[in-house]
C-alpha positions, 0 to 999 in steps of 0.5 A: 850453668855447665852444659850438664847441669842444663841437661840434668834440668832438662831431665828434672823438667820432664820429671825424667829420672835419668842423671847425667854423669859427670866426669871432673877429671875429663870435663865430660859428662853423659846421659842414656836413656831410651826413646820410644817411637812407634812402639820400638825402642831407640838407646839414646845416649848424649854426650857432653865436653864442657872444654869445646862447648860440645854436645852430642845426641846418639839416638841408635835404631833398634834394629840392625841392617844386614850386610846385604842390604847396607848400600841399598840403605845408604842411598836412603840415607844419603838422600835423607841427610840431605835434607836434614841441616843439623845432623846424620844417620849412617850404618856403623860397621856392624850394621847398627843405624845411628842418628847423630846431631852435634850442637856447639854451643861456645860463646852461647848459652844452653837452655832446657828448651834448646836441649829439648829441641835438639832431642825432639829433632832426632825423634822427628828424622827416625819418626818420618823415615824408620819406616823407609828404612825399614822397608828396605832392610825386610820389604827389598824395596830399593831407596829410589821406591821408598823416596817416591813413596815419600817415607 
C-alpha cells in the first residue's frame, strides 16, 4: 500500500472526509485539513513523496509572532525542541509558527496507527506549549519565566 493510500485510510478510519490528493506525474500526494486544540485552529497540511518514502506533517499555529517578539520566542522554541526527538517548531520569515514532524518510512511499512501517532504528536507539543508560546508573544513574558512556569 503507497504512503497515500494508508493516510486516505487513516482519514476513512476517522470517518474523516478529508481526500488526499495525489499527483502521478511527481509521485506525490497531499492532504490539509484543520485541527482543533483549545478552541483555535491549527492548518495542518501533510505531505507525501512516495520516491523517498517521505511523509511530512505541517501543523501551523493560528496565530503569528510579531518581529519584536521572535528572538524572545525562539529561546522558547529552541528549549521546546530539545526536548522533542521527531520534530520542530520554528518562526517562519513572516512570523508564522509551524510544527514540522518528518517520518522516513523506506524499507518499512506505514500503518493508519503509525499515521495517527505521528498527528497525535504535533497535537501533543502545541497541546503542552501554545500557551507559553502565547504568553510571550501578548503576556511579554520572557522564555526563561514561561520554562520556570513549566508551559
Amino acid at each position: 500500500m503507497s504512503i497515500a493510500e494508508v493516510v486516505q485510510e487513516y482519514f476513512r478510519l476517522r470517518e474523516w472526509e478529508d481526500e488526499v490528493e495525489v499527483d502521478e506525474e511527481n509521485n506525490s500526494a497531499s492532504a490539509s485539513f484543520s485541527y482543533g486544540i483549545d478552541d483555535q485552529s491549527f492548518k495542518t497540511f501533510i505531505e507525501i513523496n512516495e520516491a523517498t518514502s517521505l511523509l511530512h506533517l505541517f501543523m501551523y499555529a493560528p496565530n503569528k509572532c510579531p518581529e519584536d517578539k521572535q528572538a524572545e520566542l525562539l529561546r522558547l522554541l529552541n528549549h521546546v525542541n530539545t526536548t522533542k526527538f521527531c520534530s520542530c517548531v520554528v518562526i517562519l520569515p513572516d512570523g508564522v509558527i509551524r510544527q514540522q514532524y518528518t517520518l522516513d518510512v523506506e524499507d518499512g511499512s506505514l500503518s493508519p496507527k503509525m499515521v495517527h501517532n505521528v498527528l497525535t504528536y504535533s497535537v501533543g507539543i502545541f497541546e503542552e506549549h501554545y500557551a507559553g508560546i502565547m504568553s510571550v508573544i501578548f503576556a511579554g513574558k520572557t522564555a526563561a519565566e514561561v520554562i520556570e512556569e513549566g508551559q
